[in-house]
N, C-alpha and C positions, 0 to 999 in steps of 0.2 A: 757241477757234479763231477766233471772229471777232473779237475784238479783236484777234488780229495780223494784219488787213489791213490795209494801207497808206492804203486809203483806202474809198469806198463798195465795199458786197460787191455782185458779179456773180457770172452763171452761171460766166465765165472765172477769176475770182479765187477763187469757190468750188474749181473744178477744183483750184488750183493748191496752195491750203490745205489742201485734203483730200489732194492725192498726198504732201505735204509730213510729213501726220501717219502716213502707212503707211512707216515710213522701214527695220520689218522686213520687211514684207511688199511686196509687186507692185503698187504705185500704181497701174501700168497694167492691170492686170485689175479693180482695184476700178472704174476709171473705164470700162471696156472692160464691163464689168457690168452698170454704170448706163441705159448707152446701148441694151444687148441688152434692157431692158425693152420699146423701142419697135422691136423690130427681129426680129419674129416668124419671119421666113426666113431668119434670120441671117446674112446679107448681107452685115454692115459699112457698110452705110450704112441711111440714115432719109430721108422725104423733106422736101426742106426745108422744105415748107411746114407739116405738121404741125411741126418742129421748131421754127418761127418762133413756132407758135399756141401751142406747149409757151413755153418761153423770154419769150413775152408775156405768159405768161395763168396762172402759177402760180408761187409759189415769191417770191425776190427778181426780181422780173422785169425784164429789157431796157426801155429805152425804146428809138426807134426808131432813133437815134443808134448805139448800142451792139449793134442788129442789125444794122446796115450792118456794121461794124465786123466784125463774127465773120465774116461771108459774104462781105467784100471781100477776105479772104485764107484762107479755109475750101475743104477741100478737096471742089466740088462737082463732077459730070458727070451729064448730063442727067436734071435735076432734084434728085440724089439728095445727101445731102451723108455723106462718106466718113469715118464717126466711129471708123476702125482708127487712118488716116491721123491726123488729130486729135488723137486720144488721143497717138499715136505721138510729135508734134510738140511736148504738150504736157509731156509725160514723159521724152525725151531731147531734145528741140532741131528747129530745122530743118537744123543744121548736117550731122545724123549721118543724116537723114531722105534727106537730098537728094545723100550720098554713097553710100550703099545702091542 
């Protein structure tokens, strides 16, 4: 799986390679799964600051460039960042997101 990225793997490029390998199954609940680890009142959202400290601090991590990036068009409200929405965007589109 990771040699078919395009280029360096990120958390977003991860996302994308993994929805890509569930092609029987519901990409969007495996990634909607992922996220419910950090999301004990199940809410749909996390707040972004641990998710920043996640995303920095384990895994292939963000530099700080590639944080901006996620959170310049990520769907936040006060404080909290909305990983239904997310998921939602990265799995069907914004196209179908924002006619809904």
């Amino acid at each position: 799986m990771i040699s078919e990225a395009p280029g360096p793997l990120n958390f977003t490029m991860f996302l994308q390679l993994f929805g890509e390998r569930f092609s029987g199954s519901d990409p969007e609940d495996a990634i909607l799964n992922a996220f419910k680890l950090f999301d004990p009142e199940n809410s749909g959202a996390v707040d972004c600051k641990q998710l920043k400290e996640l995303i920095v601090g384990i895994g292939d991590r963000f530099d700080k460039k590639e944080v901006e990036q996620l959170f310049a068009s990520a769907p936040v409200t006060k404080g909290k960042f909305d990983y239904k929405a997310y998921t939602h965007t990265l799995t069907h589109g914004e196209e179908e997101l924002e006619t809904n």
